[in-house]
C-alpha positions in Angstrom: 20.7 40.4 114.7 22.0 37.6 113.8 21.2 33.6 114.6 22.7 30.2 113.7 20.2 29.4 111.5 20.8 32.9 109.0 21.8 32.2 105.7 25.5 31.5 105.1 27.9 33.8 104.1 29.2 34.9 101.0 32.8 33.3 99.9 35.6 35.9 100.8 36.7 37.8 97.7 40.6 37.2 96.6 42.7 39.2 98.3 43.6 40.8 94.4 39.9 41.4 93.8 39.5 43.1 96.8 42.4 45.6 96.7 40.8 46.7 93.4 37.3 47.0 95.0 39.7 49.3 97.8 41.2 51.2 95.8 38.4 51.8 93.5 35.6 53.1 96.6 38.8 55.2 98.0 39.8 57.0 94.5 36.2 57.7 94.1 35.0 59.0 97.4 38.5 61.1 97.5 37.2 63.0 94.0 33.5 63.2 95.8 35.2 65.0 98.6 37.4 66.7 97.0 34.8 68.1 95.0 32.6 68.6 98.3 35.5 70.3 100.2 36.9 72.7 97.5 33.6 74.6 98.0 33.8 74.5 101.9 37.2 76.6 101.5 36.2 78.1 98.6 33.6 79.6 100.6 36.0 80.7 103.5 38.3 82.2 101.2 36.8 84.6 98.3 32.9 83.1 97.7 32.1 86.0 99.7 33.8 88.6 97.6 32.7 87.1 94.3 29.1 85.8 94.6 28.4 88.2 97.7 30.2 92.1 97.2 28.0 94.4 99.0 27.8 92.5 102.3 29.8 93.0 105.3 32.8 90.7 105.2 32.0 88.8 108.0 28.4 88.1 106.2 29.7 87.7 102.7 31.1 84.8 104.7 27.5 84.0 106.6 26.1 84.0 103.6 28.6 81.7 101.4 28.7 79.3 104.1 25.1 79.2 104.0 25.2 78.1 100.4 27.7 75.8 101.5 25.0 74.2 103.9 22.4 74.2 100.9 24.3 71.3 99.8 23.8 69.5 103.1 20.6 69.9 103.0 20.2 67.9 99.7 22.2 65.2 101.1 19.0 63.1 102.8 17.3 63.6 99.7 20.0 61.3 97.9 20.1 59.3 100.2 16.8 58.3 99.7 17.0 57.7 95.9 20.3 55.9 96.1 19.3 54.3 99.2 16.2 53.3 96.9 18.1 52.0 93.8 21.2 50.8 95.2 19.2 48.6 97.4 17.2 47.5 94.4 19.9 47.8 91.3 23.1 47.3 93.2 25.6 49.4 94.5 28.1 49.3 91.6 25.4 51.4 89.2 24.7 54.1 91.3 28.0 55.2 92.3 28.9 55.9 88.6 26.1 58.1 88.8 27.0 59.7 91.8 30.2 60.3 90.8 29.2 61.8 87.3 26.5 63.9 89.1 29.2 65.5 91.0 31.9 66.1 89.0 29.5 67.7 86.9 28.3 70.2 89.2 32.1 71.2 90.0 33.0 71.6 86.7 30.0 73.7 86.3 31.7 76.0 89.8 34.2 76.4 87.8 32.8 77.8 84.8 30.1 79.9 86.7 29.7 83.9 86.5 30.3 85.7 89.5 28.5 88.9 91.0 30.7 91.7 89.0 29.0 89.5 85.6 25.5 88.5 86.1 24.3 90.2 89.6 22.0 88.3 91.5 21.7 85.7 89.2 25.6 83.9 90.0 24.6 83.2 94.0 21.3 81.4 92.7 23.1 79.5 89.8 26.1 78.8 92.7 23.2 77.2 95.3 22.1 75.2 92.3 24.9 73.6 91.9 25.5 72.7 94.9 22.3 71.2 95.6 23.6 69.1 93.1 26.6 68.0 94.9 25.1 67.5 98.0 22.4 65.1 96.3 25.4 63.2 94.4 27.3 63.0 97.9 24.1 61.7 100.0 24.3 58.2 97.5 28.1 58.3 97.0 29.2 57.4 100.6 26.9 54.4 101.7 27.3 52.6 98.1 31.5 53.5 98.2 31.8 51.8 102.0 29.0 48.6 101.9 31.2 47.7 98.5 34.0 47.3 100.6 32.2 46.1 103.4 30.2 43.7 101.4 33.4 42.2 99.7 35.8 41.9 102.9 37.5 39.7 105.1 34.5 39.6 108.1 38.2 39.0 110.2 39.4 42.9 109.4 36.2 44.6 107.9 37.0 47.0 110.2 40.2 47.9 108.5 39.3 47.3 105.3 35.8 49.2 104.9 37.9 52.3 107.0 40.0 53.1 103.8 36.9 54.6 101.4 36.7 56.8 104.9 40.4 57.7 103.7 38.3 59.6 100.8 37.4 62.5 103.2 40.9 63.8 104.4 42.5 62.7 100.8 40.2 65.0 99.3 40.8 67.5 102.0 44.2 67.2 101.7 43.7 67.4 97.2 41.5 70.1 98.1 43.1 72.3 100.5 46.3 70.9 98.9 45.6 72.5 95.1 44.6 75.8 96.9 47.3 76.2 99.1 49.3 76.2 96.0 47.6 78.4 93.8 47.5 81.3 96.5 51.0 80.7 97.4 52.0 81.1 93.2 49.0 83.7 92.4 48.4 87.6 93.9 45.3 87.7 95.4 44.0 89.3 92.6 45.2 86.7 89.7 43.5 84.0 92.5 40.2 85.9 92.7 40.2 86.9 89.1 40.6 83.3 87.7 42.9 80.9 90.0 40.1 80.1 92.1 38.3 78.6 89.1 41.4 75.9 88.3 41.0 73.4 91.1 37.0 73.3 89.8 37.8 72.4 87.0 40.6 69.8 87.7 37.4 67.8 88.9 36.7 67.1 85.1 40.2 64.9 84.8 39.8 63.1 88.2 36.4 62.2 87.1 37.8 60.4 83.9 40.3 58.5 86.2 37.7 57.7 88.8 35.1 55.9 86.1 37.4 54.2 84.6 38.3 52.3 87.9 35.0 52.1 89.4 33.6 50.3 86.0 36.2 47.3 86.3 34.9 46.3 89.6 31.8 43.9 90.4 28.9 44.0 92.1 28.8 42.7 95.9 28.4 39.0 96.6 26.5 39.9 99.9 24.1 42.0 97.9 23.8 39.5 94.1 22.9 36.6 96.5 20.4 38.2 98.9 19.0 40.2 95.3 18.9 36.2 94.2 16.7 35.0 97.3 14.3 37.7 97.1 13.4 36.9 93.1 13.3 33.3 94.3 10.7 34.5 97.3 8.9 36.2 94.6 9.2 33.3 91.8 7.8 30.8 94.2 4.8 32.5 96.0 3.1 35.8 95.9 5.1 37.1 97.9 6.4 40.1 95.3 3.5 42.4 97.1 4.9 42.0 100.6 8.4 43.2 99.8 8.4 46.7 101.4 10.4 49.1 99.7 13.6 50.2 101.1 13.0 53.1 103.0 9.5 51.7 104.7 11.4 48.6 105.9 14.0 50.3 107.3 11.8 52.4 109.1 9.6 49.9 110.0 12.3 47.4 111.4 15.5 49.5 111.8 14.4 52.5 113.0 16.3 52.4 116.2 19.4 51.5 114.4 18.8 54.8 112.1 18.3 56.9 115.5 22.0 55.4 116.5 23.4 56.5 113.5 22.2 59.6 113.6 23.4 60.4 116.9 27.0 58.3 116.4 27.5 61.6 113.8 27.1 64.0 115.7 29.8 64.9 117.1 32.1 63.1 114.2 30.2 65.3 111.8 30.1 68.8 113.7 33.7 68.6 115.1 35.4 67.5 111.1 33.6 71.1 109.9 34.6 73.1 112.9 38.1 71.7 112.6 38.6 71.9 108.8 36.4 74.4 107.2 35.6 77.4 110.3 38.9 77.2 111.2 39.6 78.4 108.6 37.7 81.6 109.2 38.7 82.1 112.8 42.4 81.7 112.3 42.4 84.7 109.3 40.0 86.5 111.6 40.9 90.0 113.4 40.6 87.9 116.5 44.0 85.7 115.8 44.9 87.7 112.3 47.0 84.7 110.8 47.4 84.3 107.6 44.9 81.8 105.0 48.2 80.4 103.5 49.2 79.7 106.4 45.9 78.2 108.0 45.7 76.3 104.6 49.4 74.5 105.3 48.4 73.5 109.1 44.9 71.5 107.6 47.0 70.2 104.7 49.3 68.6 107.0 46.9 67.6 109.9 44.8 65.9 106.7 47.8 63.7 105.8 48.0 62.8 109.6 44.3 61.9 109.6 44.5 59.8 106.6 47.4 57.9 108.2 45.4 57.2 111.2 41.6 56.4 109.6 43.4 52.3 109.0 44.7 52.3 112.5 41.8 53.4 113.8 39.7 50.5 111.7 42.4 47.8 112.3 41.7 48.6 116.3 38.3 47.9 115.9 38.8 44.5 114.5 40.4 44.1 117.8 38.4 45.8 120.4 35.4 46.4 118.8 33.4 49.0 117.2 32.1 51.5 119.9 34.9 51.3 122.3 37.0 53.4 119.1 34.1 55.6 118.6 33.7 56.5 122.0 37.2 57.1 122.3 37.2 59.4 119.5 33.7 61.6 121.1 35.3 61.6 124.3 38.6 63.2 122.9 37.1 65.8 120.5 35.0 66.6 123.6 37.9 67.2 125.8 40.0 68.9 122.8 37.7 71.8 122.1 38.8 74.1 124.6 42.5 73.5 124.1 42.0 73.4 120.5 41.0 77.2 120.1 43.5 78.6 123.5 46.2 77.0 121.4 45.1 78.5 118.0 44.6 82.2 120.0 48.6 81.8 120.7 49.0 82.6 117.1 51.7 80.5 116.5 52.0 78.2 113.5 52.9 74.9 115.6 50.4 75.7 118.2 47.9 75.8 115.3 49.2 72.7 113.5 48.8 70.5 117.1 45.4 71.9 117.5 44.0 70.8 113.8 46.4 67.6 114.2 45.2 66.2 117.4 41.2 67.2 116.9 41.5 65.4 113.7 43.4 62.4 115.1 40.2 62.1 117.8 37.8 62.4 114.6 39.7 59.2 112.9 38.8 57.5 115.7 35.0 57.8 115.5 35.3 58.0 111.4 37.2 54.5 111.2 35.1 52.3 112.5 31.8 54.3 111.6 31.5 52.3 107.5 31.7 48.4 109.1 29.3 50.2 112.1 26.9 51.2 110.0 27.2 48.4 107.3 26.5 46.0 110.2 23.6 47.4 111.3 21.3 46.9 108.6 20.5 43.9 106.6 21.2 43.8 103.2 18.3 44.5 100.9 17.8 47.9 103.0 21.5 48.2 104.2 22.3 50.9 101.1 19.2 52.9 102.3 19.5 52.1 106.2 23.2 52.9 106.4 22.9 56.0 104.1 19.5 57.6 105.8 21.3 57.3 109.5 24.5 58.9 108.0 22.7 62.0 105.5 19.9 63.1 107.6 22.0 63.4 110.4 24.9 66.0 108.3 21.4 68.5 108.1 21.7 69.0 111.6 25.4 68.6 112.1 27.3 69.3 109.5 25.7 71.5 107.4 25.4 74.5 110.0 28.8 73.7 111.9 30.5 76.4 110.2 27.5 78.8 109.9 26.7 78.5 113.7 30.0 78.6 114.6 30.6 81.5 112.6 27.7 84.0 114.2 28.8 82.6 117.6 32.3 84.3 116.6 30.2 87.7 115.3 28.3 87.6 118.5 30.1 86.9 121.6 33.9 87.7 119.8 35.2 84.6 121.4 35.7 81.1 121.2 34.0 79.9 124.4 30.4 79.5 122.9 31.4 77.2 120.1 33.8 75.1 122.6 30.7 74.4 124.2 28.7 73.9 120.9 31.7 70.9 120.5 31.1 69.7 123.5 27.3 69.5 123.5 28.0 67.4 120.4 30.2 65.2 121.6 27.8 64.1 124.7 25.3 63.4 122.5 27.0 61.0 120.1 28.0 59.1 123.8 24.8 59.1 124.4 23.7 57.6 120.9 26.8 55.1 120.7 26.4 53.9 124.7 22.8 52.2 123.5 24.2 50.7 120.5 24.8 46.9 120.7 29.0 45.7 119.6 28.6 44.6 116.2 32.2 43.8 115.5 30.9 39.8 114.8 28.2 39.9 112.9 27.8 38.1 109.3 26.4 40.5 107.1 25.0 37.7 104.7 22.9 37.0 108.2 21.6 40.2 109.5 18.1 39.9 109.7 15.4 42.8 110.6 15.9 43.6 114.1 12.1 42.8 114.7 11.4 40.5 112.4 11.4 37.3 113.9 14.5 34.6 113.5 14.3 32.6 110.7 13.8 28.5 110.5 16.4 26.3 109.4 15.6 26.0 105.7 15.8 21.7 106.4 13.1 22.7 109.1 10.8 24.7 106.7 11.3 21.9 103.9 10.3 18.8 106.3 7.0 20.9 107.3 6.0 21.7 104.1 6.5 18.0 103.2 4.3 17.1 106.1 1.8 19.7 104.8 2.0 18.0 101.1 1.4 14.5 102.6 -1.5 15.3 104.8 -3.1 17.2 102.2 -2.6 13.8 99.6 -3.9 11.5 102.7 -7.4 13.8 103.0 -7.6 13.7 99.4 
């Protein structure tokens, strides 16, 4: 919450300053997800010939997207430790290790063994790695989008703290985009042999690029004066034992906001997998039988669409507010799912293009405005661990079995029904989760306080009682 006594806010950042800070979240989040996405169609598209041979095809594919979920599941776990350190350290430092973490790990993907080399051994070094890229991604996206947030115009922090949420279909669109090509130029036997390995290792040059951005930008204002008031807090009294870490104060004083978080993703999180990653499996199924280059071009171009609309989407919430976009965007995913798959079962390339297009149009909408959201939930000396935990913990039950559930729907009932109304179940809950939530469009984030911790004195109050204290305590002597 906020109150007219908080502390004031930081001075707005030159426009010049903050284009830089911009550009240097979204080039960096757009290699993280790159990195993250190349796996998700990786795994659609030969992980389960090369790391898993003697399974049925359909498992092969079970199986690589269960790796694929591995890395989800490591996601909370960086959160925590970047949560931890970025609230501590500042955001700056920790996203050039999350970046370098992740880049890492790709390149590694790319250099990995598969079944035909090592056996058994190239699935468990694969799940390694990606452990490792889900723990770099859990820090990367709450340090990339409270830099922005942090530095903004309050006015259009909506707009501006939407373009690191750009990073997610750029890298799709890089992604999908670098395979579409190589399995358009390669056989499929020059693409499972070694073309599958190139986009991996592309990581190592984007990695270069993205560091040497991300080091010529400074750390938030927001965050270097609230770090400033605490070591004054501690310099003045004893007050250096009180200061909870992190993760126990946001517990202990924004654990409702966490719960809201959790439950905004949902349906953002659950519909962006089905969408982008099973759909690709379902539309190169024996159920529709279209081709993967050819489901690869219709997310290429939906992702270009969906990056054009994340800014929109964020500018609209400067307007209207936060959670009239979001639940815009869970009402329409909601409502798309069963026309998404009846037009992908027409087999037609436009039919499949609209369906990708428009469910990705409906996920801007609750993507947008989700970084200033969260960001303005949380105060600031537990805001990198408040607005990371609500968004990580969150992708272990959402994301990270969206395709693998959707998947054995498909092997069990052979229809799309089922996971329509997995979608759907999704969607209602993220209503739910956002319909509590209080607007939070206005608030200073140099004067969020705890939501139970009580408000704060004017500091000309607190001086003129401890003054009164001083003088009574002269006058008895």
């Amino acid at each position: 919450m906020t109150t007219p006594d908080s502390p004031a806010s930081a001075p707005p950042t030159p426009p010049g300053a903050l284009r830089r800070i911009v550009a240097a979240s979204l080039i960096g989040t757009t290699i993280e997800w790159y990195d993250f996405f190349l796996y998700g169609s990786a795994a659609a598209l030969v992980f389960n010939k090369l790391f898993f041979p003697d399974s049925d095809p359909l498992v092969g594919t079970l199986l690589s997207f269960l790796t694929y979920a591995v890395g989800f599941a490591a996601r909370p776990v960086g959160a925590l430790v970047f949560g931890h350190y970025g609230d501590r350290l500042g955001r700056k430092k920790l996203l050039i290790l999350s970046l370098l973490l992740m880049g890492g790990a790709t390149c590694a993907i790319g250099l990995l063994p598969t079944h035909a080399t090592v056996g058994s051994a190239a699935p468990v070094l694969l799940t390694a790695l990606r452990l490792i890229q889900g723990f770099a991604l859990g820090g990367e996206w709450g340090g990339a989008v409270l830099l922005v947030s942090e530095h903004g115009d309050p006015r259009r922090r909506g707009f501006w703290a939407s373009w690191p949420q750009t990073g997610a279909p750029a890298g799709q669109l890089l992604a999908t985009g670098v395979l579409s090509a190589l399995t358009a130029l390669l056989s499929d036997d020059a693409f499972e042999a070694w073309g599958w390995r190139v986009p991996f290792l592309l990581s190592g040059v984007l990695v270069v690029v993205g560091l040497w951005i991300r080091l010529s930008v400074d750390e938030s204002p927001v965050f270097k004066a609230a770090q400033a008031r605490a070591e004054a807090r501690k310099a003045a009294a004893d007050e250096a034992a009180t200061e909870k870490m992190p993760l126990v104060a946001v517990l202990r004083h924004h654990w409702r906001d966490v719960l809201i978080a959790m439950g905004a993703r949902m349906a953002e999180n659950i519909s962006y997998y089905v969408i982008t990653a099973f759909v690709l499996v379902y539309a190169t199924s024996d159920h529709v039988g279209l081709g993967k280059q050819t489901a690869l071009n219709a997310v290429l171009i939906a992702s270009a669409v969906h990056f054009a609309v994340i800014p929109a989407w964020g500018a609209l919430s400067d307007r209207i507010g936060r959670r009239p976009v979001y639940l815009l965007g869970a009402v329409g995913v909601g409502a798309w799912a069963f026309p998404f798959f009846l037009l992908i079962d027409t087999k037609g390339f436009p039919a499949l293009l609209l369906a990708v297009t428009v469910g990705l149009i409906f996920h801007g909408a609750m993507y947008a405005p989700q970084a200033a959201f969260f960001s303005e939930m949380f105060a600031t000396r537990m805001r990198y661990s408040g607005a990371s935990i609500g968004a990580q913990f969150s992708s272990v039950a959402a994301g990270a079995p969206a395709p693998l559930i959707a998947t054995a729907l498909l092997a069990d009932y052979d229809s799309a029904t089922p996971i329509a109304l997995y979608v759907i179940a999704a969607a209602l809950l993220t209503l739910v989760a956002v319909g509590v939530a209080k607007e939070t469009r206005d608030r200073d984030l140099a004067a969020v306080e705890p939501t139970s911790a009580p408000s704060p004195r004017p500091a000309a109050e607190a001086e003129a009682e401890a003054a009164e204290r001083t003088a009574r305590s002269a006058s008895a002597q």
